[in-house]
N, CA, C and O atoms as a DFTB+ gen file, in Angstrom:
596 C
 N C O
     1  1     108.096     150.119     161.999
     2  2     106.686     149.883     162.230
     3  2     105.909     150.506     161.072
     4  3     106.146     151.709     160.956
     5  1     105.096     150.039     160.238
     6  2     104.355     150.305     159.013
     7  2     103.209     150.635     159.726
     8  3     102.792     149.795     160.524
     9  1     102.441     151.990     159.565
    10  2     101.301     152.099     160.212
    11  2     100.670     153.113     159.160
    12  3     100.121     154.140     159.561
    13  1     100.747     152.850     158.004
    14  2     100.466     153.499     156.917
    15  2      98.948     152.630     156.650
    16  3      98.303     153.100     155.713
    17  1      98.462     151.723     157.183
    18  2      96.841     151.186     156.695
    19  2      95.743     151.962     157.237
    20  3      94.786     152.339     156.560
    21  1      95.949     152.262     158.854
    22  2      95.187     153.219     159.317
    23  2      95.748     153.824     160.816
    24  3      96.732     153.420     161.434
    25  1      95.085     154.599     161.089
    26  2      95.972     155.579     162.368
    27  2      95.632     154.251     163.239
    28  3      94.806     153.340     163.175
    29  1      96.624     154.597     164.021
    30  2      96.970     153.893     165.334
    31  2      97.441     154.716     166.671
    32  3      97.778     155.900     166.666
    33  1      97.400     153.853     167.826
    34  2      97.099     154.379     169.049
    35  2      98.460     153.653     169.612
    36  3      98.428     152.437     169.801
    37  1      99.664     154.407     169.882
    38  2     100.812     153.228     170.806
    39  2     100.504     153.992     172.140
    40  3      99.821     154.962     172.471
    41  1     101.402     153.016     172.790
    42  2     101.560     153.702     174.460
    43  2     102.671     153.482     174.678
    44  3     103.016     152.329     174.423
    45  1     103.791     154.468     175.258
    46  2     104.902     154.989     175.209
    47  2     105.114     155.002     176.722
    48  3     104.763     155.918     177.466
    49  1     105.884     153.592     177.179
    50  2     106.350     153.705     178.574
    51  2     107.484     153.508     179.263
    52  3     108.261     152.647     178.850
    53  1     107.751     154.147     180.262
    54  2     109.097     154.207     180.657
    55  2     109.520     152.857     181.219
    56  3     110.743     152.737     181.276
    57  1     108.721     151.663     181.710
    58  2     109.172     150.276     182.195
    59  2     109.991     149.793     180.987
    60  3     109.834     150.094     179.804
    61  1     111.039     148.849     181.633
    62  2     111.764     147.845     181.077
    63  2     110.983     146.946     180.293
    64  3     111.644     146.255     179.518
    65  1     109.135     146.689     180.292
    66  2     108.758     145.960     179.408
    67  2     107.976     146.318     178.689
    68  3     107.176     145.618     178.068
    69  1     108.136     147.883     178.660
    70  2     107.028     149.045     177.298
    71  2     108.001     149.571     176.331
    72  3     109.221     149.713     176.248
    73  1     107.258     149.732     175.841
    74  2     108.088     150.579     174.639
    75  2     108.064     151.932     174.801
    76  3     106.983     152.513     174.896
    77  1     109.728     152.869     174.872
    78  2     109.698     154.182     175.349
    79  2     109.609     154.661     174.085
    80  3     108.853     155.631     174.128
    81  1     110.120     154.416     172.628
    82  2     110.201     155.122     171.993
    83  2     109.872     154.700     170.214
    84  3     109.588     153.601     169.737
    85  1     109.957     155.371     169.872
    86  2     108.542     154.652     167.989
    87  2     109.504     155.613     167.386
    88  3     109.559     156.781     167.772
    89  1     110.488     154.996     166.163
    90  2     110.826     154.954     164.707
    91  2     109.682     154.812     163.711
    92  3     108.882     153.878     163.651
    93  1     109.759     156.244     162.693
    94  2     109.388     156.198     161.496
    95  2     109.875     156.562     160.610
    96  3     110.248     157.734     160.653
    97  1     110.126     155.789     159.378
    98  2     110.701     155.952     158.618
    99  2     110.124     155.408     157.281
   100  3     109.530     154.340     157.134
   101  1     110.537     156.758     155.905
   102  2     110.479     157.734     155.814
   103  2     109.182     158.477     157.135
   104  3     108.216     157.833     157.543
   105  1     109.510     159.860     157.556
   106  2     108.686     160.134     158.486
   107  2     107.534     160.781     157.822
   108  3     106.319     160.604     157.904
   109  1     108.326     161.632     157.097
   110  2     106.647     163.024     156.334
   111  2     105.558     162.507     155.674
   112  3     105.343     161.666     154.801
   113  1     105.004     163.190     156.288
   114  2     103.762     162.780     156.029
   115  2     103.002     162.518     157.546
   116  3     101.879     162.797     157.965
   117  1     104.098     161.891     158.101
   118  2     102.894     161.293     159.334
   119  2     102.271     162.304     160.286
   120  3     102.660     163.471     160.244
   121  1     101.320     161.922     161.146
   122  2     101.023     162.534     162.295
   123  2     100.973     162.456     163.457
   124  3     100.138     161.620     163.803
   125  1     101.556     163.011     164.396
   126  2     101.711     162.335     165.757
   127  2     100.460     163.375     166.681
   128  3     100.103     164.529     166.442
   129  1     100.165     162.740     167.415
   130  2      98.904     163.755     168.300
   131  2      99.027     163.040     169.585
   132  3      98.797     161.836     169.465
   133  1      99.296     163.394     170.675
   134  2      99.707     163.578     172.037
   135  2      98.371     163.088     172.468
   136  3      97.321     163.728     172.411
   137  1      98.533     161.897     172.899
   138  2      97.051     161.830     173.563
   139  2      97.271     162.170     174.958
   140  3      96.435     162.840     175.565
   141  1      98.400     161.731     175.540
   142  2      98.268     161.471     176.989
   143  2      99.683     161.735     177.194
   144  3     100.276     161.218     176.247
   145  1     100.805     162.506     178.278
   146  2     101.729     162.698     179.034
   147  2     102.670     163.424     177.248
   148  3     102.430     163.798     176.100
   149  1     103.563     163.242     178.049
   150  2     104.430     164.544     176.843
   151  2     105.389     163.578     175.936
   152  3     105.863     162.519     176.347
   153  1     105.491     163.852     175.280
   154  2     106.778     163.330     174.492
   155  2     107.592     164.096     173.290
   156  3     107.370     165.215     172.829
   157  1     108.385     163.350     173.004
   158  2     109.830     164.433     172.006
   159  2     109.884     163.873     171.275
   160  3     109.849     162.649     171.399
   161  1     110.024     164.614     169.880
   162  2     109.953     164.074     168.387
   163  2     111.069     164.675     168.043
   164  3     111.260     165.833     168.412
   165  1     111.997     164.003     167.283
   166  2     113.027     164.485     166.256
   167  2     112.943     164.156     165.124
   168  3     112.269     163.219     164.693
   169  1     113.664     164.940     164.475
   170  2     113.471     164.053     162.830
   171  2     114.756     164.312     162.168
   172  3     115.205     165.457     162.216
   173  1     115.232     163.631     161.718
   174  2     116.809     163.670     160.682
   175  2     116.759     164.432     160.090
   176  3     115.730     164.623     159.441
   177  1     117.823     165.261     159.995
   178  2     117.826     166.730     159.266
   179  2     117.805     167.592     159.524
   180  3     118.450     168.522     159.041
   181  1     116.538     167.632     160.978
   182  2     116.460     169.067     161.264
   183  2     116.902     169.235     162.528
   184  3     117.181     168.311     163.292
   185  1     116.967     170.272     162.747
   186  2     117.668     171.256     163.996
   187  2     116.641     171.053     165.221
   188  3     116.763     170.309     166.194
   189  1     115.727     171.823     164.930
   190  2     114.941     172.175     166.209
   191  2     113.947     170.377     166.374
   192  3     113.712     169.532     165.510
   193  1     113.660     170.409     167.605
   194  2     113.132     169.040     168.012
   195  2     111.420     169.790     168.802
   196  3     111.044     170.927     169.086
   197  1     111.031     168.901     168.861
   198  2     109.553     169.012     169.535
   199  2     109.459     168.439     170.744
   200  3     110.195     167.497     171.036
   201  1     108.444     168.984     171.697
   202  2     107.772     168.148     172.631
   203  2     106.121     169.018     172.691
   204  3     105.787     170.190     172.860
   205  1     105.468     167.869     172.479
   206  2     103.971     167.841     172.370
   207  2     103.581     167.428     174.207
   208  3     104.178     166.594     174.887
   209  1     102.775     168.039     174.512
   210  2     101.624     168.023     175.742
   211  2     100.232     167.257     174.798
   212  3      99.887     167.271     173.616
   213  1      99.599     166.484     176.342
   214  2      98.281     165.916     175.688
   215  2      97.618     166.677     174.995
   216  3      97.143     167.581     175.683
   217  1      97.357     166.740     173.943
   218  2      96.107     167.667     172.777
   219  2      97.043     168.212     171.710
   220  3      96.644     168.896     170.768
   221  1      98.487     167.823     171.938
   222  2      99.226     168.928     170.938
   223  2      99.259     167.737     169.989
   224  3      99.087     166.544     170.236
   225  1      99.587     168.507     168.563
   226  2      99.490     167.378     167.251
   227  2     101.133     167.738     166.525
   228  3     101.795     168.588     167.119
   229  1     101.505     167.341     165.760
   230  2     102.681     167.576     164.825
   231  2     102.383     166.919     163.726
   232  3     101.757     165.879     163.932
   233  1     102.713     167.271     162.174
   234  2     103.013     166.542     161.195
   235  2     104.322     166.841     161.127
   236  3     104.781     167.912     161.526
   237  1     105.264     165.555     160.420
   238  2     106.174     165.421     160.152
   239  2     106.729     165.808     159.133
   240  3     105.704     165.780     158.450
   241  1     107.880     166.328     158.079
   242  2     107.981     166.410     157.322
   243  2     109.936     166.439     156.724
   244  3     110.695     167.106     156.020
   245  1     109.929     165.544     157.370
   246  2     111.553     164.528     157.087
   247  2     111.432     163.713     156.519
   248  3     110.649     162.825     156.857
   249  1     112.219     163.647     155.303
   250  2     112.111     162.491     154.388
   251  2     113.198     161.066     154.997
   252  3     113.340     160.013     154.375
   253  1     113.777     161.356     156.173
   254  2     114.180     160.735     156.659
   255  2     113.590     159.810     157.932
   256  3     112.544     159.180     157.780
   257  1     114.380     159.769     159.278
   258  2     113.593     158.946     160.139
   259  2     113.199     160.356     160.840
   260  3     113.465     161.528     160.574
   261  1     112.351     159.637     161.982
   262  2     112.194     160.661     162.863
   263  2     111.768     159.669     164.254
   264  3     111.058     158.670     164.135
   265  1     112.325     160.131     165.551
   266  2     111.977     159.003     166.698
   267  2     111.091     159.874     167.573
   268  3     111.240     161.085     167.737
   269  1     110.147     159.108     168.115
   270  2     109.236     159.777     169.328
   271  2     109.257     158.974     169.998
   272  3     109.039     157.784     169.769
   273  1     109.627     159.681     171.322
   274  2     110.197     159.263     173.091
   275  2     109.384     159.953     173.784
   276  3     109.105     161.115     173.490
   277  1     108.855     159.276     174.882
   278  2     108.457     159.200     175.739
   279  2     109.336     159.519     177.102
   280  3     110.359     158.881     177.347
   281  1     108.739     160.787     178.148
   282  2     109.427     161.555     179.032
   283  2     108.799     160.298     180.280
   284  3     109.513     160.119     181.266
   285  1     107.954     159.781     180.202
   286  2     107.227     159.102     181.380
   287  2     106.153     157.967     180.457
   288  3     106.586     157.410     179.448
   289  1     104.747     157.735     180.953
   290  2     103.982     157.206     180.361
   291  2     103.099     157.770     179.553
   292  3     102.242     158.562     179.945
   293  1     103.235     157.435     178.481
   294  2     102.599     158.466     177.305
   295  2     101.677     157.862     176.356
   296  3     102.061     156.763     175.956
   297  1     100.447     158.314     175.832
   298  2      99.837     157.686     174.848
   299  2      99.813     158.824     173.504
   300  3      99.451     160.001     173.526
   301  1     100.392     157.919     172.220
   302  2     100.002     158.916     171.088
   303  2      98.991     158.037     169.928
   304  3      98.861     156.814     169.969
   305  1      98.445     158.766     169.095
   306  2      97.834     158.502     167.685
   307  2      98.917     158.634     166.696
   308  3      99.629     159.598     166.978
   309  1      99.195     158.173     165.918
   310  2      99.717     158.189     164.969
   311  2      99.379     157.899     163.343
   312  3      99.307     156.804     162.785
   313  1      99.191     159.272     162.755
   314  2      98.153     158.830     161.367
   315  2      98.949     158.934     160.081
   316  3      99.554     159.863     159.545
   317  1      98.747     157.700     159.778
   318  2      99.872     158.073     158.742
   319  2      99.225     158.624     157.546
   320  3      98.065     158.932     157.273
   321  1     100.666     158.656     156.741
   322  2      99.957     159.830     155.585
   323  2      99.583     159.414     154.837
   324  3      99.895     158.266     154.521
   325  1      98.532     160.298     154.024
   326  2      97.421     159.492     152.631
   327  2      97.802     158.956     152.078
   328  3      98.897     159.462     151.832
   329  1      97.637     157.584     151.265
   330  2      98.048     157.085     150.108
   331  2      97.849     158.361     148.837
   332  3      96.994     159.242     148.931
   333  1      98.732     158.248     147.779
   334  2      98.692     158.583     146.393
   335  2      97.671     158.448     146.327
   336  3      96.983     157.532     146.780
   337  1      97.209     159.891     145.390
   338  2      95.649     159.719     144.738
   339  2      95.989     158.865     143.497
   340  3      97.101     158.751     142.982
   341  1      94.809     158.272     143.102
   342  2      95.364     157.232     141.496
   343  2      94.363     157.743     140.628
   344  3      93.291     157.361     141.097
   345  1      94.191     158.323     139.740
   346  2      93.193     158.967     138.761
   347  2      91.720     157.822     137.834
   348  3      91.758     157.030     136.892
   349  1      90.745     158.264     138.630
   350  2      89.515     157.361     138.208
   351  2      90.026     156.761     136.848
   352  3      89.967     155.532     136.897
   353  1      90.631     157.350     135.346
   354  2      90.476     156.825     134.242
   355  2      92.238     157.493     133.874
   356  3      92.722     158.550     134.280
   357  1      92.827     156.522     133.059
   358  2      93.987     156.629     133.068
   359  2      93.966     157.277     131.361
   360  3      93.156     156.728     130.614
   361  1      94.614     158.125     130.915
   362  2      94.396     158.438     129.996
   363  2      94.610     157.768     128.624
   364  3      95.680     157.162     128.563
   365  1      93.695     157.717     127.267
   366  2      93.497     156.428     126.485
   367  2      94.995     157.447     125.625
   368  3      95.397     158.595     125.811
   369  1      95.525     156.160     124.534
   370  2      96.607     156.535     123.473
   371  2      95.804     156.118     122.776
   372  3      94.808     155.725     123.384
   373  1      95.773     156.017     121.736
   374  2      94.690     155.656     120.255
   375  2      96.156     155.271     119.118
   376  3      97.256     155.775     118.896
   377  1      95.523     154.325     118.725
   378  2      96.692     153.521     117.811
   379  2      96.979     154.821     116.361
   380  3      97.976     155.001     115.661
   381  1      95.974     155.337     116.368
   382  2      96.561     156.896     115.442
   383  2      97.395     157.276     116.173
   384  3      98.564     156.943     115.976
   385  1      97.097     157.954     117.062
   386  2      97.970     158.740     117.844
   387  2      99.298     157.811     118.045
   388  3     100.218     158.613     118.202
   389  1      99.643     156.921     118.089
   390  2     100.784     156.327     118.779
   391  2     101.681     156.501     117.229
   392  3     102.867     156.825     117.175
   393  1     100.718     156.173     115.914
   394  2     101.334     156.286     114.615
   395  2     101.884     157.449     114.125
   396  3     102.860     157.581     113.387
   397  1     100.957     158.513     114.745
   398  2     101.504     160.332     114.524
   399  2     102.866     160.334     115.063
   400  3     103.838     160.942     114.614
   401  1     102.790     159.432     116.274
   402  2     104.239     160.186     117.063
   403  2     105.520     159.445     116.450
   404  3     106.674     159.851     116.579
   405  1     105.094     158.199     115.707
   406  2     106.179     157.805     115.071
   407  2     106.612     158.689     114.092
   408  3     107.344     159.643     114.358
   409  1     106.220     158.443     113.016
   410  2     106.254     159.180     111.973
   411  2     106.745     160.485     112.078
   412  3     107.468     161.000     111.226
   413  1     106.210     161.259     113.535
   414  2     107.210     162.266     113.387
   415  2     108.537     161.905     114.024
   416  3     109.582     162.516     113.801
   417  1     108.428     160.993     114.734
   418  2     110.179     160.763     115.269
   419  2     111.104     160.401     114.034
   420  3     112.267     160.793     113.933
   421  1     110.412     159.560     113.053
   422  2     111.258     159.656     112.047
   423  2     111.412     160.849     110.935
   424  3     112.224     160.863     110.010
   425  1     110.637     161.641     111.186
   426  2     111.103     162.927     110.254
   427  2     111.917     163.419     110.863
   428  3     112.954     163.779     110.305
   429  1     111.739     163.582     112.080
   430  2     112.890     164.396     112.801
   431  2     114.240     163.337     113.224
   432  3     115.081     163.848     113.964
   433  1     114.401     162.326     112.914
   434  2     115.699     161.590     112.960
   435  2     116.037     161.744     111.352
   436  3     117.233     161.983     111.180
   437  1     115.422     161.680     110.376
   438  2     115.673     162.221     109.144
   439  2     116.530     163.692     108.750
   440  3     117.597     163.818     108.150
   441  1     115.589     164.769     109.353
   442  2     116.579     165.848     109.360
   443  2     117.524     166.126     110.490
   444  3     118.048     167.212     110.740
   445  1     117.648     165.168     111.040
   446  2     118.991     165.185     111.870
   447  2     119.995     164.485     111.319
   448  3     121.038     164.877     111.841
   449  1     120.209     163.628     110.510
   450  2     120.874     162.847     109.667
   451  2     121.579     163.516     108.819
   452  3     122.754     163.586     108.459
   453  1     119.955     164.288     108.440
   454  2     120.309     164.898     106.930
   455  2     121.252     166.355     107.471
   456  3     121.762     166.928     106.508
   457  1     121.487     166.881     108.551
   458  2     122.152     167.903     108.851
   459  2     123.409     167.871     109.190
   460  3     124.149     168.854     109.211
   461  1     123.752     166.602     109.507
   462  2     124.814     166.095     110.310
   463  2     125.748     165.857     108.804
   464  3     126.886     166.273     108.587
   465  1     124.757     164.959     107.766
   466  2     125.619     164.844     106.200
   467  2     126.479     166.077     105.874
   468  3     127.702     166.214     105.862
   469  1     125.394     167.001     105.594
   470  2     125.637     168.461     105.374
   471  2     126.657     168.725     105.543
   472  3     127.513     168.865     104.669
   473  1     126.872     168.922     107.355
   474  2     127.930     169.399     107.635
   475  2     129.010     168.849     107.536
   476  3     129.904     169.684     107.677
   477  1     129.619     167.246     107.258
   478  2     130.444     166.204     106.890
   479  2     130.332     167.481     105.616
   480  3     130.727     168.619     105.869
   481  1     129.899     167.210     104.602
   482  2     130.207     167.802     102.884
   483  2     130.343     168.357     102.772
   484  3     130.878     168.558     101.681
   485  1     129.972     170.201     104.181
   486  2     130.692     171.220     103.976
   487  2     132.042     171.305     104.007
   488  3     132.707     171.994     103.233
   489  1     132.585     170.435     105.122
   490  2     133.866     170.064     105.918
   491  2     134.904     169.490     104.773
   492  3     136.060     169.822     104.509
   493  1     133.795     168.226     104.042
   494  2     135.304     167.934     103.369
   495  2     135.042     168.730     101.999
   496  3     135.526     168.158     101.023
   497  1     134.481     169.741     101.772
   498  2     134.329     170.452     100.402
   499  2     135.564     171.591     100.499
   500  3     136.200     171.957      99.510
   501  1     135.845     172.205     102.191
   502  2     136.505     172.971     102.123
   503  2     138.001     172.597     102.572
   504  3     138.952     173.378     102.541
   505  1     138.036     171.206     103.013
   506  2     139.482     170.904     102.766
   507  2     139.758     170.473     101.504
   508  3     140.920     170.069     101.533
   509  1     139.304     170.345     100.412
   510  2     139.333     169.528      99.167
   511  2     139.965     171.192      98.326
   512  3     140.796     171.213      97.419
   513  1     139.283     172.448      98.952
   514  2     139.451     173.595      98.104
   515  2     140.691     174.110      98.559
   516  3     141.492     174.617      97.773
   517  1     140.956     173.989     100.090
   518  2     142.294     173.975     100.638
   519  2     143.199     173.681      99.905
   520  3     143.997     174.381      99.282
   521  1     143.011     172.148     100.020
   522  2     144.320     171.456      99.276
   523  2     144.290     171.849      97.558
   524  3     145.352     172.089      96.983
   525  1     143.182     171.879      96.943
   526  2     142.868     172.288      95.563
   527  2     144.221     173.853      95.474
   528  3     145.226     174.036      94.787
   529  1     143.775     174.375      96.160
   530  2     144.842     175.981      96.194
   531  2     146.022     175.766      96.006
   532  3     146.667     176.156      95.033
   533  1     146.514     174.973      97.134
   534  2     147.855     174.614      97.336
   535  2     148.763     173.551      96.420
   536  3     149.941     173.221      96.561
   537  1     147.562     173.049      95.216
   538  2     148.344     171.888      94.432
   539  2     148.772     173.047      93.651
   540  3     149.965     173.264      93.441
   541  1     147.599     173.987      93.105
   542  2     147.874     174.828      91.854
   543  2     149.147     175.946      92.246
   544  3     149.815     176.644      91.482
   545  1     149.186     175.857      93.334
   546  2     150.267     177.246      93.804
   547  2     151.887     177.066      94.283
   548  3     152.806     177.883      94.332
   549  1     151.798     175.313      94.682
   550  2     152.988     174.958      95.280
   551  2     153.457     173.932      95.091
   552  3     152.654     173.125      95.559
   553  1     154.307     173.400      94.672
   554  2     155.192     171.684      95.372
   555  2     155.552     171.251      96.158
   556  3     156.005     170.107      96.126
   557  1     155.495     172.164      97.473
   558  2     155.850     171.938      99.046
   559  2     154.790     171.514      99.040
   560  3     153.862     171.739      98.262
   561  1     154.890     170.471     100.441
   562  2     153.735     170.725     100.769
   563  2     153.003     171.068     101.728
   564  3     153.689     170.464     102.553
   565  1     152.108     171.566     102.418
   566  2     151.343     172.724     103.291
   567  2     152.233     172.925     104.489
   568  3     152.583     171.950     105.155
   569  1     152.544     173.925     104.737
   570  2     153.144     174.316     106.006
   571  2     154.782     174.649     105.648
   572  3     155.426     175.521     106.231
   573  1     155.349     173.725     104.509
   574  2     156.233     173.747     104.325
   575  2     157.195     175.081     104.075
   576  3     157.024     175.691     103.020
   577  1     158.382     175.637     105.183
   578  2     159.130     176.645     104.203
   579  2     160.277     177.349     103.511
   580  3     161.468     177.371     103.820
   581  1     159.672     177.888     102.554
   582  2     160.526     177.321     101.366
   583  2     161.928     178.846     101.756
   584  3     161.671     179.898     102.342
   585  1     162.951     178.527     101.335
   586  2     164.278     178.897     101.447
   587  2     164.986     179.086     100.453
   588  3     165.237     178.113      99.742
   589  1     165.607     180.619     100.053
   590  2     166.643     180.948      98.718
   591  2     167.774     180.549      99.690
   592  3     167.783     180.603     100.919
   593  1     168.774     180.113      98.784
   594  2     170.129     180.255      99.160
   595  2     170.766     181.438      98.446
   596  3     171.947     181.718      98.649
């Protein structure tokens, strides 16, 4: 039952041709207020359950369902919860501004490039000096070992 346009009034009855009991889902947000005879609210998730007397109110706050039953003949309000506020003026981008933020995304994809090179040229500078050592020092080659008879 969508009753999110404006509060509403059900009546909660125990005959075979009333309705004993009202699903909401998601529940939080809503409000239930006891107009008339008692009824029991649960809500998914939680432990402890409610029962409201005429004048008692509850907000909900289960992001899940939550059911309200009726012990006998019962009348409740049910208000649902505010719409989202939406902000009078949405904030402007200015075609500068949209150009600043490029420009820096590409400086900074630039020196990320340029750091990443770096470290490639440190890498192969010092296997190049590695192997450089080992031409001038040996004819095995690396790891290799060597044995007098």
């Amino acid at each position: 039952m969508d009753l999110r346009a404006t509060p509403d009034l059900v009546h909660l009855s125990d005959t075979a041709a009333g309705r004993r009991s009202l699903c909401l889902e998601p529940a939080r947000g809503y409000r239930v207020v006891a107009i008339s005879g008692e009824v029991w609210i649960t809500q998914a998730g939680r432990i402890e359950d409610y029962v409201l007397q005429a004048g008692e109110a509850l907000t909900l706050d289960s992001p899940g369902a939550a059911i309200v039953s009726s012990f006998g003949p019962a009348d409740i309000e049910v208000v649902a919860p505010p719409a989202p506020s939406v902000p009078d003026r949405l904030p402007i981008v200015t075609a500068e501004a949209m150009e600043r933020a490029q420009r820096e995304g590409r400086r900074l994809h630039a020196q990320a490039v340029h750091e990443i090179f770096a470290a490639a040229a440190g890498w192969v500078r010092a296997q190049a000096r590695r192997l450089g050592s080992w031409a001038a020092g040996s004819s095995a080659a690396p790891g290799t070992v060597h044995r007098h008879c």
